[in-house]
N, C-alpha and C positions, 0 to 999 in steps of 0.2 A: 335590395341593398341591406336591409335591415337582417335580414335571415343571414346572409353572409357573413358582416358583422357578427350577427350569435353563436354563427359557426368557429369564427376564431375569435371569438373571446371563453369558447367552451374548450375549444383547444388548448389554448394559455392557460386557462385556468385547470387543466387535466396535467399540464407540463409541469406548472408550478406544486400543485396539488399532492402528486401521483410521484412515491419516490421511485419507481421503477420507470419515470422519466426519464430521470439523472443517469442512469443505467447505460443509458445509450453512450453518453460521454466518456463512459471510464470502461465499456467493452471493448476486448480484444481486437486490435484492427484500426484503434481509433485515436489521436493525438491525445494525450493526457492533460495539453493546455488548453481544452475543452471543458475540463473536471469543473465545478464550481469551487469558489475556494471552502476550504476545510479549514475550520480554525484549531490548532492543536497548541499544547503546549511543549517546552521542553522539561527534561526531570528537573531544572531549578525553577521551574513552572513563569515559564518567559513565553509568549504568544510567540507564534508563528505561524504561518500558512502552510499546508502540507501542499497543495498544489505548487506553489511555489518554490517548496525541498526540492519536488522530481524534474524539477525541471532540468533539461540536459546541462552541460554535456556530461559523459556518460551513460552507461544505463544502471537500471535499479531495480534492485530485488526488495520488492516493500512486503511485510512480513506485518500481519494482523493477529494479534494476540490478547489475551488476559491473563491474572494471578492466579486464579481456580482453573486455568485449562491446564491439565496434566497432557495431550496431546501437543500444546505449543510448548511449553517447559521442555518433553521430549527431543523438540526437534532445538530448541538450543546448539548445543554441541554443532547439531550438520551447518546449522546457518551460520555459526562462527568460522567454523573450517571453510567454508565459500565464502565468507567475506574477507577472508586473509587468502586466501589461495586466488582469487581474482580479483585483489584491490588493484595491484599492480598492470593489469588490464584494463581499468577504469569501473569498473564494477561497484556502484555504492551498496551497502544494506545499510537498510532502516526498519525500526518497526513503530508499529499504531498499540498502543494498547487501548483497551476500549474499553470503556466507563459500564458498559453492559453488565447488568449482572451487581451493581454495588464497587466495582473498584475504585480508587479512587490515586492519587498522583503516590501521596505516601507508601501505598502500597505497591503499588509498581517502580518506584525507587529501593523500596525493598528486595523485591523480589529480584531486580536488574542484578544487585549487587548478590543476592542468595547464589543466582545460578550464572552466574560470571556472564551478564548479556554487556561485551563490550563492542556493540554495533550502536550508531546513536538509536536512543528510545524516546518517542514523545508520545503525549497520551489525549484519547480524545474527548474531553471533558462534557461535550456537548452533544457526542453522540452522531454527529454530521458525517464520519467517512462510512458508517455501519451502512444505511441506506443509499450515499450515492455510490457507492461499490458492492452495493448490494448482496450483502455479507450475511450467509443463513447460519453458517455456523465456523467454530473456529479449528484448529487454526486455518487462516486463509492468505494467499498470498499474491503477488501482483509484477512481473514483471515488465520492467518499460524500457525496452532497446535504449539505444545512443542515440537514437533523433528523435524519443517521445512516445513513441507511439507502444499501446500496451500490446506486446507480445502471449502471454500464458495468465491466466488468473486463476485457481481452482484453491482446493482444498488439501492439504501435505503436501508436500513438495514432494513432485515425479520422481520416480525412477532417472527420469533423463533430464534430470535438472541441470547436470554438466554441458549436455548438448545445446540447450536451450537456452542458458545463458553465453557461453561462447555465437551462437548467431543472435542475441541481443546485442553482445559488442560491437558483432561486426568483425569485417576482415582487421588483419595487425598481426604482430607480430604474437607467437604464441610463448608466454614467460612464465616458469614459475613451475613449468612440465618435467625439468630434467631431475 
């Protein structure tokens, strides 16, 4: 009895421990009200939950980024055009900026406004989404269909990021094509 007991409290303590735990929550395939909460703020630096943002309905293109990444700055421009080209579809974008590295809220208010980022932005002050979305490098991104569950996560946004997000929607009506 006792050995078994050690055995799951070694376990728990590996779950709790080990952020390639949390991993398992927020992998492709798996409901994203799963995630643990993530405390974020917004740019008027107001708490929020980001588990709570994604949550449906719709789905969501979640975009991880910092002020020094010239690869996420880059990709700007394409995530504004996918967020206006498939709002009308129910498609949110959001992004995480992340505290790695020395950023800090000021600075990513800045930079929102330098390179025209008008998707909301909140930032992660504590470092919490880096680990449970087990984020090696940037920029990185996360999509979560219309019922939660995360469809693609990697690094740049694919090639076929059009295709990828239309079956995260879901069937409906196709708008915004002609």
């Amino acid at each position: 009895m006792k050995a078994a007991f050690a055995v799951v409290f070694a376990g728990l303590a590996v779950l709790l421990l080990d952020p390639r735990a949390v991993l398992a929550a927020v992998a492709v395939g798996e409901p994203i009200d799963a995630a643990p909460a993530i405390p974020v703020l917004d740019i008027k630096g107001e708490p929020a939950d980001l588990k709570t943002l994604l949550q449906p309905p719709g789905a969501t293109l979640l975009i991880f980024w910092a002020t020094w990444c010239q690869p996420c700055i880059h990709e700007v421009p394409e995530i504004r055009e996918l967020s206006r080209f498939y709002a009308s579809r129910g498609l949110r974008v959001m992004s995480v900026a992340l505290s790695w590295n020395g950023d800090t809220l000021e600075k990513v208010v800045e930079a929102r406004q330098t390179h025209g980022i008008d998707y909301p932005v909140y930032f992660d002050a504590h470092d919490k989404a880096r680990p449970a979305f087990d984020l090696r490098a940037l920029p990185a991104s996360v999509l979560i269909d219309s019922t939660g569950v995360v469809r693609w996560k990697g690094n740049l946004l694919p090639s076929d990021i059009n295709a990828r997000i239309k079956e995260a929607l879901g069937p409906g009506e196709e708008r915004g094509s002609k």
